[in-house]
mmJSON file of the N, C-alpha and C atoms, coordinates in Angstrom:
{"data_MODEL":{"atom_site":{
"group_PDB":["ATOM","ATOM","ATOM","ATOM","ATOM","ATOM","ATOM","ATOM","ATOM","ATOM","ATOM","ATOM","ATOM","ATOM","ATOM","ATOM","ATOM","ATOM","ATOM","ATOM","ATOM","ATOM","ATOM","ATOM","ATOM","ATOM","ATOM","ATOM","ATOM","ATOM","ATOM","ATOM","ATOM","ATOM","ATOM","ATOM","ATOM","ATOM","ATOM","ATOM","ATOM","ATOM","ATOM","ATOM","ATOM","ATOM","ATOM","ATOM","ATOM","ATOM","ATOM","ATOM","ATOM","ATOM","ATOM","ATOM","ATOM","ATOM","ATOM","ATOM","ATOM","ATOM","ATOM","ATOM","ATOM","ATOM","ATOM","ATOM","ATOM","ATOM","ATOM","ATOM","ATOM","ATOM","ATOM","ATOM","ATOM","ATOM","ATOM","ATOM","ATOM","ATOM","ATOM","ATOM","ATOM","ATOM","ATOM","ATOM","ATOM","ATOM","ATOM","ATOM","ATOM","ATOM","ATOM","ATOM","ATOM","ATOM","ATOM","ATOM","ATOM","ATOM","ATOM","ATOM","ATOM","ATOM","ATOM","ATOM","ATOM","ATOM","ATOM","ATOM","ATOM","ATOM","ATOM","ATOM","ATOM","ATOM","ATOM","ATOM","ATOM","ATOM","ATOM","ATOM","ATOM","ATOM","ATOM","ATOM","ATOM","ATOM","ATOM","ATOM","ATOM","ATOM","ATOM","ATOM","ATOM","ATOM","ATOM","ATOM","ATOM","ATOM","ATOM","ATOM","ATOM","ATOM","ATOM","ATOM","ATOM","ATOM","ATOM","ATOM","ATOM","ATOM","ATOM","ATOM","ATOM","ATOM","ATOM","ATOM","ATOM","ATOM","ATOM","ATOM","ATOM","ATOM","ATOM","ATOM","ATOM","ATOM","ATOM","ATOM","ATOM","ATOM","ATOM","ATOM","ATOM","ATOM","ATOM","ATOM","ATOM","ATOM","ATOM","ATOM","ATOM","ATOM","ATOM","ATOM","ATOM","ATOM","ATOM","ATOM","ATOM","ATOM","ATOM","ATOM","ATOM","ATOM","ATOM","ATOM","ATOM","ATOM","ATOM","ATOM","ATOM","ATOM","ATOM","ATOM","ATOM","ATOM","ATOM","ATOM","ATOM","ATOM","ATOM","ATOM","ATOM","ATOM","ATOM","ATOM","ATOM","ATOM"],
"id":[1,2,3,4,5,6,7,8,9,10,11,12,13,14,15,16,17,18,19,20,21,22,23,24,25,26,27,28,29,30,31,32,33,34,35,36,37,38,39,40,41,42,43,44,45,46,47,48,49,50,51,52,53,54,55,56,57,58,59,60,61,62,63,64,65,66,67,68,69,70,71,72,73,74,75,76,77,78,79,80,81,82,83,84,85,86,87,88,89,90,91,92,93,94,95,96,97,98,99,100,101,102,103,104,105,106,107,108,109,110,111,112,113,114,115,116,117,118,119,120,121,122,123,124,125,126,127,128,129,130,131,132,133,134,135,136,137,138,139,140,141,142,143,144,145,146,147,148,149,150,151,152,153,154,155,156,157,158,159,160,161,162,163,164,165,166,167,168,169,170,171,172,173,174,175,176,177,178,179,180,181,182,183,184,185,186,187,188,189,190,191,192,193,194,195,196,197,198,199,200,201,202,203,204,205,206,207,208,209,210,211,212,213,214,215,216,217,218,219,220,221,222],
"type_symbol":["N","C","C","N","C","C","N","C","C","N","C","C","N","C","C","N","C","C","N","C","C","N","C","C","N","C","C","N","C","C","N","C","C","N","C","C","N","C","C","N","C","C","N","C","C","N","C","C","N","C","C","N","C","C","N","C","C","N","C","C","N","C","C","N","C","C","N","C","C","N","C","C","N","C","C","N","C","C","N","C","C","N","C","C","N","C","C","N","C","C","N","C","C","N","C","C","N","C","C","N","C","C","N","C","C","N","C","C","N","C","C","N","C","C","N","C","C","N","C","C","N","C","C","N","C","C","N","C","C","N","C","C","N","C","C","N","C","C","N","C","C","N","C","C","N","C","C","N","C","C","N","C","C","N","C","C","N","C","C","N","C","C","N","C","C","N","C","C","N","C","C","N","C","C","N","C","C","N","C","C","N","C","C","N","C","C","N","C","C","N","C","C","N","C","C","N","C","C","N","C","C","N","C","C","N","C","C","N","C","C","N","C","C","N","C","C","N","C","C","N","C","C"],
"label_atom_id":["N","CA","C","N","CA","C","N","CA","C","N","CA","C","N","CA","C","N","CA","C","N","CA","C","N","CA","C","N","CA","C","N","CA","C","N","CA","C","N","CA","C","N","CA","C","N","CA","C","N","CA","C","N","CA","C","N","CA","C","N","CA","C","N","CA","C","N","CA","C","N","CA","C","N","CA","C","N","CA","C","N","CA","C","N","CA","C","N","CA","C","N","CA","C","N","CA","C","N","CA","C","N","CA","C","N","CA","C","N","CA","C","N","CA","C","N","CA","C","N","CA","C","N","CA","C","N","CA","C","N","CA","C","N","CA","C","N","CA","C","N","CA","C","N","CA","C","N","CA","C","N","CA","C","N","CA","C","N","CA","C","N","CA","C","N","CA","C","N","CA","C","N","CA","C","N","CA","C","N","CA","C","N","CA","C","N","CA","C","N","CA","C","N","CA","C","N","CA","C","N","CA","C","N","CA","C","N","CA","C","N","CA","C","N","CA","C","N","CA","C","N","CA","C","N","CA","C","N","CA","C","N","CA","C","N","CA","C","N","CA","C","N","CA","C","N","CA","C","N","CA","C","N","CA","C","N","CA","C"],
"label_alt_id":[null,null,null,null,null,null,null,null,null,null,null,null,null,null,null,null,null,null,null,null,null,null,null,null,null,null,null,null,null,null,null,null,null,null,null,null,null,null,null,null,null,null,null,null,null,null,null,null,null,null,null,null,null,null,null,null,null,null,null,null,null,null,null,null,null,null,null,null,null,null,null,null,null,null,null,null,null,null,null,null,null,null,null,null,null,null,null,null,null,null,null,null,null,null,null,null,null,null,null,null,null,null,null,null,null,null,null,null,null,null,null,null,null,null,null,null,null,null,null,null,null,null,null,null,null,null,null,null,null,null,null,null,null,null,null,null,null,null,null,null,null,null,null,null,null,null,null,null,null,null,null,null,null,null,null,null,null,null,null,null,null,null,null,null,null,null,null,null,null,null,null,null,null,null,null,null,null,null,null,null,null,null,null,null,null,null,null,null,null,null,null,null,null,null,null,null,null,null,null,null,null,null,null,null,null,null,null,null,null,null,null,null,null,null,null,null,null,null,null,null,null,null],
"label_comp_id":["UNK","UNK","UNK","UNK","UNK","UNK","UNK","UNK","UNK","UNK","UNK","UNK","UNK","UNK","UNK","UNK","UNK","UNK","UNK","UNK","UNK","UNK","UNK","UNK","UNK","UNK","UNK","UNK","UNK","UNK","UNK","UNK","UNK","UNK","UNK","UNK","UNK","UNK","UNK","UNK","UNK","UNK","UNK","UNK","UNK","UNK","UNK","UNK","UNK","UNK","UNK","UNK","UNK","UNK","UNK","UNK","UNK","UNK","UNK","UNK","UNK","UNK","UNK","UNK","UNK","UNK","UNK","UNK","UNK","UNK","UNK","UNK","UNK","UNK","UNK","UNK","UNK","UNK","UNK","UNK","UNK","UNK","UNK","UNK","UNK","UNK","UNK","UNK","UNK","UNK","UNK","UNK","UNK","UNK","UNK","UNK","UNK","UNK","UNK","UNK","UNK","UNK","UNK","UNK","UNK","UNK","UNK","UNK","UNK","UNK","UNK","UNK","UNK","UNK","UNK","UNK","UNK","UNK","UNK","UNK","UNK","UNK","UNK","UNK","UNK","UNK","UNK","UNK","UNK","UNK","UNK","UNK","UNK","UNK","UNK","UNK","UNK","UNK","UNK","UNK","UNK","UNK","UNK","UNK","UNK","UNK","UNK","UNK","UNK","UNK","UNK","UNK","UNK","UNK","UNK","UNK","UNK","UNK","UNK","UNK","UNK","UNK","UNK","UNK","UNK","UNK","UNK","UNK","UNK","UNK","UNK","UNK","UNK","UNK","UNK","UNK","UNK","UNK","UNK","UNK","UNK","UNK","UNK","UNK","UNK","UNK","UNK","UNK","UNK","UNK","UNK","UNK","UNK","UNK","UNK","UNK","UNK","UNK","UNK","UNK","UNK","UNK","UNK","UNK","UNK","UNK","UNK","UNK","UNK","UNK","UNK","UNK","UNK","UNK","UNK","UNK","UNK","UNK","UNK","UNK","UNK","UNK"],
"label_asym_id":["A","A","A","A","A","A","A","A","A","A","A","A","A","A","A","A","A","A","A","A","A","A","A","A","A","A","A","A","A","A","A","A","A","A","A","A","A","A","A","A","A","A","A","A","A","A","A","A","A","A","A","A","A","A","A","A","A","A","A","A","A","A","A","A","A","A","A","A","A","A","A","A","A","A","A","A","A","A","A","A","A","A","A","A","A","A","A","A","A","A","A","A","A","A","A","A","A","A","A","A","A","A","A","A","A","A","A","A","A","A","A","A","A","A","A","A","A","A","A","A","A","A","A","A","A","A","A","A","A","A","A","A","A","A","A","A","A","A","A","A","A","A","A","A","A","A","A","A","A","A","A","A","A","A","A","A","A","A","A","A","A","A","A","A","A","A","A","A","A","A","A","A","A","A","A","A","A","A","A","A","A","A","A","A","A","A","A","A","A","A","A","A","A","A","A","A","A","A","A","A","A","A","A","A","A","A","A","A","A","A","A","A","A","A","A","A","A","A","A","A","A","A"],
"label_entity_id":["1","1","1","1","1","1","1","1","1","1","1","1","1","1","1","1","1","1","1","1","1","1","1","1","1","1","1","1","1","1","1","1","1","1","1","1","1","1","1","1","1","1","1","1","1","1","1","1","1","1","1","1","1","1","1","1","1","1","1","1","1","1","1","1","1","1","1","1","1","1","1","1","1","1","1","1","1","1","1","1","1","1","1","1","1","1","1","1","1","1","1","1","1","1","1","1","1","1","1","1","1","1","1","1","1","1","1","1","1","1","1","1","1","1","1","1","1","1","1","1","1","1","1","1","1","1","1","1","1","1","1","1","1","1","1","1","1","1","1","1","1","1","1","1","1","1","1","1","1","1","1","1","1","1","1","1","1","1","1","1","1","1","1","1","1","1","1","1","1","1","1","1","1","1","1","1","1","1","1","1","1","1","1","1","1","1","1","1","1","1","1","1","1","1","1","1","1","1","1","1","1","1","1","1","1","1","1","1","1","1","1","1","1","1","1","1","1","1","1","1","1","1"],
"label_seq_id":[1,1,1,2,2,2,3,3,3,4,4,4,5,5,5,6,6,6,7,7,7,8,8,8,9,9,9,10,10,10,11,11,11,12,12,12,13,13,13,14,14,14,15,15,15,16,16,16,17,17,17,18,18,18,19,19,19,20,20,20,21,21,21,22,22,22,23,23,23,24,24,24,25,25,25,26,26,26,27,27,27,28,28,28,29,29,29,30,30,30,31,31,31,32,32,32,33,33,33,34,34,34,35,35,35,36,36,36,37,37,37,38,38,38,39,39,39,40,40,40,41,41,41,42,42,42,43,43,43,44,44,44,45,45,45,46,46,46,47,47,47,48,48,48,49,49,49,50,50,50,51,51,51,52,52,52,53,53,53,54,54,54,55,55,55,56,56,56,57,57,57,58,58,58,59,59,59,60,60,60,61,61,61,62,62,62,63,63,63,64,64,64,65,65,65,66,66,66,67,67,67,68,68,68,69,69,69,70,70,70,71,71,71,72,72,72,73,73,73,74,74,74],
"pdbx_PDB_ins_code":[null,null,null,null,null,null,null,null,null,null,null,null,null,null,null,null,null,null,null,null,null,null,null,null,null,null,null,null,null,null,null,null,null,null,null,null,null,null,null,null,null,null,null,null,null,null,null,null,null,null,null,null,null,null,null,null,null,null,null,null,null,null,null,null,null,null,null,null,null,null,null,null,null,null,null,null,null,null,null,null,null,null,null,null,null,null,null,null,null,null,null,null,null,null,null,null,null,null,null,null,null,null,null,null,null,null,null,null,null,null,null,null,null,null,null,null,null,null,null,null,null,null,null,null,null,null,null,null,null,null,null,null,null,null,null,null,null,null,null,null,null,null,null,null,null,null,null,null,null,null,null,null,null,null,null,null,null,null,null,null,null,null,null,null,null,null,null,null,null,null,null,null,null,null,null,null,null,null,null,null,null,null,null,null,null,null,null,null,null,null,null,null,null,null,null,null,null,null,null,null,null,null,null,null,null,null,null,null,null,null,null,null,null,null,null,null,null,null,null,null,null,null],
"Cartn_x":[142.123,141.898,141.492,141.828,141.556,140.347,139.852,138.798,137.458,138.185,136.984,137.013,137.664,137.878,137.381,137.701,136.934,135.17,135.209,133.358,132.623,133.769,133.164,133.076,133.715,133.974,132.883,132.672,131.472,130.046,129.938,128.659,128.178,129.377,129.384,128.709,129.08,129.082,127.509,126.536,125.488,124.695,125.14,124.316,124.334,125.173,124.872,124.339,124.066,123.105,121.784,121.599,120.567,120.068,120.849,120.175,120.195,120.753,120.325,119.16,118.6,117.494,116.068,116.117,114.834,114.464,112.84,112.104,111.595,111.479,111.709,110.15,109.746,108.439,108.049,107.482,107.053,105.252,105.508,104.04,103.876,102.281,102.005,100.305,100.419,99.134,98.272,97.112,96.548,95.353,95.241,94.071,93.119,92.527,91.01,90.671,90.227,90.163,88.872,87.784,86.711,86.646,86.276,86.661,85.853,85.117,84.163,84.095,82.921,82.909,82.21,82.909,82.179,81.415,80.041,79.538,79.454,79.552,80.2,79.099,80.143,79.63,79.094,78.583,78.316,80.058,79.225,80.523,80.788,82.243,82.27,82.411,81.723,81.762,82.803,83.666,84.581,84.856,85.714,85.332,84.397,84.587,83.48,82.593,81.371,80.395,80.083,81.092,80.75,80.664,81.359,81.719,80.368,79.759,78.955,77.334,77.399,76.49,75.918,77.296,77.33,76.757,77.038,76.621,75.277,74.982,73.404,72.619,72.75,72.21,71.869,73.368,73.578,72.914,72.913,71.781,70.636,69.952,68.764,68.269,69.438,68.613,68.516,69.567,69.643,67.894,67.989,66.53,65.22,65.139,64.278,64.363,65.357,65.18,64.735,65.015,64.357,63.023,62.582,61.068,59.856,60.653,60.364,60.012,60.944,60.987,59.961,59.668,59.022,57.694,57.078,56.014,55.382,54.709,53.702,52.147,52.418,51.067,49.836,49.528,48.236,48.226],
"Cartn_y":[115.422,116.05,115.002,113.398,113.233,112.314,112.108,112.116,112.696,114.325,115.338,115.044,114.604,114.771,113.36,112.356,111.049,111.529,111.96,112.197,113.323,113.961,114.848,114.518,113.545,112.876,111.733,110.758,110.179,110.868,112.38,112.972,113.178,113.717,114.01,113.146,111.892,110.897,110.457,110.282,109.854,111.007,112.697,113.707,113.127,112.536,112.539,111.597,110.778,109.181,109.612,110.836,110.77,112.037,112.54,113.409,113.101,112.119,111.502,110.658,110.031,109.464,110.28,111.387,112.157,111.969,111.895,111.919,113.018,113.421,114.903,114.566,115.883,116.365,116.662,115.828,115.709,115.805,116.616,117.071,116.066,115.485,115.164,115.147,115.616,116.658,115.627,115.376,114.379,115.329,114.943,115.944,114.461,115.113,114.23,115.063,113.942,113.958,113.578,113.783,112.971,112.922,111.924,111.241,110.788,110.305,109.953,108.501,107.747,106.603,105.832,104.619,104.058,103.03,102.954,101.717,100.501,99.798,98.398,97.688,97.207,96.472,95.021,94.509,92.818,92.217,91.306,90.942,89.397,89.183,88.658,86.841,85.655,84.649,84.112,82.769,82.289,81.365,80.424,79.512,78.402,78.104,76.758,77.311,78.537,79.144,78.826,79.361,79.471,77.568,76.916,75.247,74.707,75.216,74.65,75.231,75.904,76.509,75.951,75.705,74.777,73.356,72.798,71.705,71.383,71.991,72.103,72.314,73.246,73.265,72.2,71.122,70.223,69.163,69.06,68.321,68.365,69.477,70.092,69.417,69.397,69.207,67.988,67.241,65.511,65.19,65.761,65.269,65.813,66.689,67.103,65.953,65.496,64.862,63.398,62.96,61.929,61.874,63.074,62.941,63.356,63.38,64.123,61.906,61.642,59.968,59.297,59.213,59.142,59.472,60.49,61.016,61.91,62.545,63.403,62.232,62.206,61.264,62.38,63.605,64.789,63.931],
"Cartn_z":[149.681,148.403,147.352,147.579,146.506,146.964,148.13,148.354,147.416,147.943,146.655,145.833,145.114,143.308,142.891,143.962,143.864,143.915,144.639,144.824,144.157,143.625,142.661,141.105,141.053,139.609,139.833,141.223,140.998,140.577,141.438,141.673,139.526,138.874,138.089,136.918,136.749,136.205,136.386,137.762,138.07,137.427,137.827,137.499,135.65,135.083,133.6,132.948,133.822,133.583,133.926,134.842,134.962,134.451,133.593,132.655,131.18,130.505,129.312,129.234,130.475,130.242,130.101,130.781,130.294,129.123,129.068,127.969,127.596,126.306,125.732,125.377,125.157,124.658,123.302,123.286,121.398,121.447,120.401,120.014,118.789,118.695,117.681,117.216,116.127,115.574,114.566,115.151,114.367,113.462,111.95,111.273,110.765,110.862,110.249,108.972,108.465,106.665,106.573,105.576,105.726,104.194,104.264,103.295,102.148,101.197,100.421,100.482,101.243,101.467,100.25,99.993,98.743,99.655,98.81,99.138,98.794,99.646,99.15,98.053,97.448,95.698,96.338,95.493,95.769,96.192,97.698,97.674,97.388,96.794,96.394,97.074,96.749,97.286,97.13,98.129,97.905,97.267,97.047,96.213,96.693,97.872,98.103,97.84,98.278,97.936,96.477,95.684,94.093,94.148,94.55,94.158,94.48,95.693,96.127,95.636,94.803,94.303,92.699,92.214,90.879,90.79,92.25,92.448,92.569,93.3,93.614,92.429,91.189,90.202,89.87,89.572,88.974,89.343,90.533,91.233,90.989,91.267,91.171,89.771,88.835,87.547,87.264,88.275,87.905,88.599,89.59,90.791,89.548,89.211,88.014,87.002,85.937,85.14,85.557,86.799,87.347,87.842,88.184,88.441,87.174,86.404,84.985,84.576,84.562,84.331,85.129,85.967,86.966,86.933,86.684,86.024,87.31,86.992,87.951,87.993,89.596,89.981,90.192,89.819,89.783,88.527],
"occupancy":[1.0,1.0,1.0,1.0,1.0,1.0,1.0,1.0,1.0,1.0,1.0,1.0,1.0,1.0,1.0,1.0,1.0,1.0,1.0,1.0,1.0,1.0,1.0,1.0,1.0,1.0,1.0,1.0,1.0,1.0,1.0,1.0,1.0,1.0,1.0,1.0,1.0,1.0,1.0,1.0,1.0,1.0,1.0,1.0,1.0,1.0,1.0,1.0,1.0,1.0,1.0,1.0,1.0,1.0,1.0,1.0,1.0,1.0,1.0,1.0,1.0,1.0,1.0,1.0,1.0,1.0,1.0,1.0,1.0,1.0,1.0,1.0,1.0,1.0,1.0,1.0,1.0,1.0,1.0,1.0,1.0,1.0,1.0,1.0,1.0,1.0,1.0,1.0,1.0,1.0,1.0,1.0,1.0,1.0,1.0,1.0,1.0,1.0,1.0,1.0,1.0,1.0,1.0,1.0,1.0,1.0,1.0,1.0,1.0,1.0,1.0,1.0,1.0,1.0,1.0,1.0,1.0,1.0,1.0,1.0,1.0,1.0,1.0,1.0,1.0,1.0,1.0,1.0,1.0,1.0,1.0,1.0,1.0,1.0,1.0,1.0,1.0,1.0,1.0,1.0,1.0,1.0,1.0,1.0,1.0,1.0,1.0,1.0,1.0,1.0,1.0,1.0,1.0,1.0,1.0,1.0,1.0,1.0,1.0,1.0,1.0,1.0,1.0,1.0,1.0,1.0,1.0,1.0,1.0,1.0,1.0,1.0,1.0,1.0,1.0,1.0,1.0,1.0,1.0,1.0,1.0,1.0,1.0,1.0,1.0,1.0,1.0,1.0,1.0,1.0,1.0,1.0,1.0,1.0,1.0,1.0,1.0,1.0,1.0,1.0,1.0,1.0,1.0,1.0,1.0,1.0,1.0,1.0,1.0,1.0,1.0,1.0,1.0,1.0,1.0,1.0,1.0,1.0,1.0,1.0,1.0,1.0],
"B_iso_or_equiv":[0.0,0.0,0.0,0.0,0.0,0.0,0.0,0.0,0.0,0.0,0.0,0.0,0.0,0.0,0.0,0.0,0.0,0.0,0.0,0.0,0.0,0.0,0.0,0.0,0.0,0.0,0.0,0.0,0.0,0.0,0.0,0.0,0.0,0.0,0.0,0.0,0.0,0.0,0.0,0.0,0.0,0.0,0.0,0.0,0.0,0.0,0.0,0.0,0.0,0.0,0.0,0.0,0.0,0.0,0.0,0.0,0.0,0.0,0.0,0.0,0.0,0.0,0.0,0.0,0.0,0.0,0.0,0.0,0.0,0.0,0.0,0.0,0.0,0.0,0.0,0.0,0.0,0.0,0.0,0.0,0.0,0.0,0.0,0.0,0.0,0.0,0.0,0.0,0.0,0.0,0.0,0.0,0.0,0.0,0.0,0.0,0.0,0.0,0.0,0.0,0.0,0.0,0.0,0.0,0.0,0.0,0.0,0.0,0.0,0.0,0.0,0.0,0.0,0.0,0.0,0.0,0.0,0.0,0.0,0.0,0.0,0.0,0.0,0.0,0.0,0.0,0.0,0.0,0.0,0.0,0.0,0.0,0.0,0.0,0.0,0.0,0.0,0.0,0.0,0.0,0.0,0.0,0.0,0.0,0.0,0.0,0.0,0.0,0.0,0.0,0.0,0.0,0.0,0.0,0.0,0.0,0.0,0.0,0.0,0.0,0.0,0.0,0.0,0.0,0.0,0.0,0.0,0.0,0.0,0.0,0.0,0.0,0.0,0.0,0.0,0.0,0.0,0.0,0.0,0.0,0.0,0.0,0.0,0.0,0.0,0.0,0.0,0.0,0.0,0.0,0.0,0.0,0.0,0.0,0.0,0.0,0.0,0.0,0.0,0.0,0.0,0.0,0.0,0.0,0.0,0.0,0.0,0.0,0.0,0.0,0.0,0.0,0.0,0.0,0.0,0.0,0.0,0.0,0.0,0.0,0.0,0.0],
"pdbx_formal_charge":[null,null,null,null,null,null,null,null,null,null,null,null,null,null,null,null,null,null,null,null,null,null,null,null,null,null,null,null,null,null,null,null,null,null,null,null,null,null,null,null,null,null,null,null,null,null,null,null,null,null,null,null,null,null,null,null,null,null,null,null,null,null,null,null,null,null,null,null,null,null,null,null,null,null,null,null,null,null,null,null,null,null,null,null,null,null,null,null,null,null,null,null,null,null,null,null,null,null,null,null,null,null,null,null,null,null,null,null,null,null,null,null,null,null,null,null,null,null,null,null,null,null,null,null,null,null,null,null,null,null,null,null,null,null,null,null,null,null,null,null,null,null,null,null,null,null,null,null,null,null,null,null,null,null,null,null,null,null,null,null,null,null,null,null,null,null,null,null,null,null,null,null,null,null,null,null,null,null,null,null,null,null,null,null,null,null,null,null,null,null,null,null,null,null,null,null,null,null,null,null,null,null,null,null,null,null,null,null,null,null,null,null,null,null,null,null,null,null,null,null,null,null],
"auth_seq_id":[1,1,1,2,2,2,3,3,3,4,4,4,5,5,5,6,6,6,7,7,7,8,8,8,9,9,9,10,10,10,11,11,11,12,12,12,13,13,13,14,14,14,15,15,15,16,16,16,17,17,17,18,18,18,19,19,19,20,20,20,21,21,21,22,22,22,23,23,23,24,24,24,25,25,25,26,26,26,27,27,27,28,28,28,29,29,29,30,30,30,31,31,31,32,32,32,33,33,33,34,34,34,35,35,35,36,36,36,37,37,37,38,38,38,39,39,39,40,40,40,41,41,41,42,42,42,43,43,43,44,44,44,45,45,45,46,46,46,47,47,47,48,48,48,49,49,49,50,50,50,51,51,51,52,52,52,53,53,53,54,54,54,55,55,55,56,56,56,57,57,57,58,58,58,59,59,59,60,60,60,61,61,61,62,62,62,63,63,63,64,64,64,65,65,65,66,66,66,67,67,67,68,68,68,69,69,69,70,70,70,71,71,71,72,72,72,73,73,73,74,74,74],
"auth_comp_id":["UNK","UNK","UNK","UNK","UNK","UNK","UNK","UNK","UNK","UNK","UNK","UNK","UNK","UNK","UNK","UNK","UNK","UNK","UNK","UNK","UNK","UNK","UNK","UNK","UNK","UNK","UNK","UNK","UNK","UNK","UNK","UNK","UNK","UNK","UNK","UNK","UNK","UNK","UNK","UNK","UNK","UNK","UNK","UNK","UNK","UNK","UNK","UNK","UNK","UNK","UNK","UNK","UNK","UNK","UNK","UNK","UNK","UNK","UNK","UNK","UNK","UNK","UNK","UNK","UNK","UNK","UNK","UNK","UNK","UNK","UNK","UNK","UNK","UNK","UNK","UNK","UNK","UNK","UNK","UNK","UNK","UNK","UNK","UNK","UNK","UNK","UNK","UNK","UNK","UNK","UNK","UNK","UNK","UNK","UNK","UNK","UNK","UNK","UNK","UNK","UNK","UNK","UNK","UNK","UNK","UNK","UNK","UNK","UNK","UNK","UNK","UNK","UNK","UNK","UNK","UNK","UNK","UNK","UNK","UNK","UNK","UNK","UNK","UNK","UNK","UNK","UNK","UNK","UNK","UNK","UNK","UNK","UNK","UNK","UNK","UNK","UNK","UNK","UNK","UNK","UNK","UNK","UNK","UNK","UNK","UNK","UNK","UNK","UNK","UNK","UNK","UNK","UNK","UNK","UNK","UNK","UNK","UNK","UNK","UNK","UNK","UNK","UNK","UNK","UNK","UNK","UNK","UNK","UNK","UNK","UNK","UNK","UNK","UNK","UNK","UNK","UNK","UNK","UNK","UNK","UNK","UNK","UNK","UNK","UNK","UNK","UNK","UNK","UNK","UNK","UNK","UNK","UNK","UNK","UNK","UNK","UNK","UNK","UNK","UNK","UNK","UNK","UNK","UNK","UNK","UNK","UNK","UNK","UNK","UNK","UNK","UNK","UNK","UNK","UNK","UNK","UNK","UNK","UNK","UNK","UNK","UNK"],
"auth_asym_id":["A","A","A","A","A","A","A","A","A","A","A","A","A","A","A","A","A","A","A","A","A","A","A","A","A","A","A","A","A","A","A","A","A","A","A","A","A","A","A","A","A","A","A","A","A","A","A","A","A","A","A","A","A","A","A","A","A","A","A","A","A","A","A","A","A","A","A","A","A","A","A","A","A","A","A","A","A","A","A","A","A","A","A","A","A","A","A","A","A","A","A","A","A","A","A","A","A","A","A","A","A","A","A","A","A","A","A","A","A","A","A","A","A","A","A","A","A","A","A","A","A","A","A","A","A","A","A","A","A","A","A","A","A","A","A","A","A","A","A","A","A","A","A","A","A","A","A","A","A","A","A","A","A","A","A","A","A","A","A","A","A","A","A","A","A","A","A","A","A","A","A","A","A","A","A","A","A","A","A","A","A","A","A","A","A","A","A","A","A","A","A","A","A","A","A","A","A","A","A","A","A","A","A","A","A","A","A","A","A","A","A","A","A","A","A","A","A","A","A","A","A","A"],
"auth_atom_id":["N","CA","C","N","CA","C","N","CA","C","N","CA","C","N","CA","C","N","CA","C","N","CA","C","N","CA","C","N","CA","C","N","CA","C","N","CA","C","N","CA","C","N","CA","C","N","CA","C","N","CA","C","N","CA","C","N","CA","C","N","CA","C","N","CA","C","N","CA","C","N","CA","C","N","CA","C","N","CA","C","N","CA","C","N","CA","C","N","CA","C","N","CA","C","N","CA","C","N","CA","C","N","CA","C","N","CA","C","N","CA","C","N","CA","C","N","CA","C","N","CA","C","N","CA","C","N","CA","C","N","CA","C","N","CA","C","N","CA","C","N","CA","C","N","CA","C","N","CA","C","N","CA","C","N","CA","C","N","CA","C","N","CA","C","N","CA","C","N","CA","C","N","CA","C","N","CA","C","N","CA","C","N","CA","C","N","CA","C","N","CA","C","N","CA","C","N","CA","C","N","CA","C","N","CA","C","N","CA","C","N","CA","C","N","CA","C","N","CA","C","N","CA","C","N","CA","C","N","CA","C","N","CA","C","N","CA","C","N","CA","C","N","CA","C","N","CA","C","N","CA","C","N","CA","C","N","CA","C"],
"pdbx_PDB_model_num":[1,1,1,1,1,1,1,1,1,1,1,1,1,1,1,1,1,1,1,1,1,1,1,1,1,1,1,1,1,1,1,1,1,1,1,1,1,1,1,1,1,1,1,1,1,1,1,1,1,1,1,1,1,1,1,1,1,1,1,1,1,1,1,1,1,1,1,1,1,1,1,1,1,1,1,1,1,1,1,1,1,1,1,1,1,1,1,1,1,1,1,1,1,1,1,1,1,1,1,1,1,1,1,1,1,1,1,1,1,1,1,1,1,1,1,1,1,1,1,1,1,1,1,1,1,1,1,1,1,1,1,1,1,1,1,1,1,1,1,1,1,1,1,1,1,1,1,1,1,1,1,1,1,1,1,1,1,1,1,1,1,1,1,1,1,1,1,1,1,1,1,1,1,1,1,1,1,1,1,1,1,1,1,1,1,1,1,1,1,1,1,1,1,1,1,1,1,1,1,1,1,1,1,1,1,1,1,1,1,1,1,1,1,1,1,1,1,1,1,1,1,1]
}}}
């Protein structure tokens, strides 16, 4: 008898391990939106871009005022 009650108390115990692990069924409902797309503005440069852009002017105008010194050989 206590055989049974041993193996019925094991059977019991496994039947409930292996019914908490089921994975339950979930619905999930995806909606699409559409949306109003903006179009992209100027974009914007980073700083080396902008750094390196200043420079070059600056350049540009030093190399000018030197060939300005220099003279035009036409």
């Amino acid at each position: 008898m206590k055989k049974v009650i041993l193996f019925g108390g094991i059977l019991f115990l496994s039947s409930l391990s292996l019914v908490s692990c089921r994975d339950t069924k979930e619905k999930t409902v995806i909606k699409e939106v559409e949306t109003e797309k903006e179009e992209p503005k100027e974009e914007r440069k980073g700083l080396l871009e902008r750094t390196g852009e200043k420079v070059d002017k600056k350049v540009n105008e030093e190399i000018d005022e030197e060939i300005d010194k220099i003279g035009d050989d036409n």
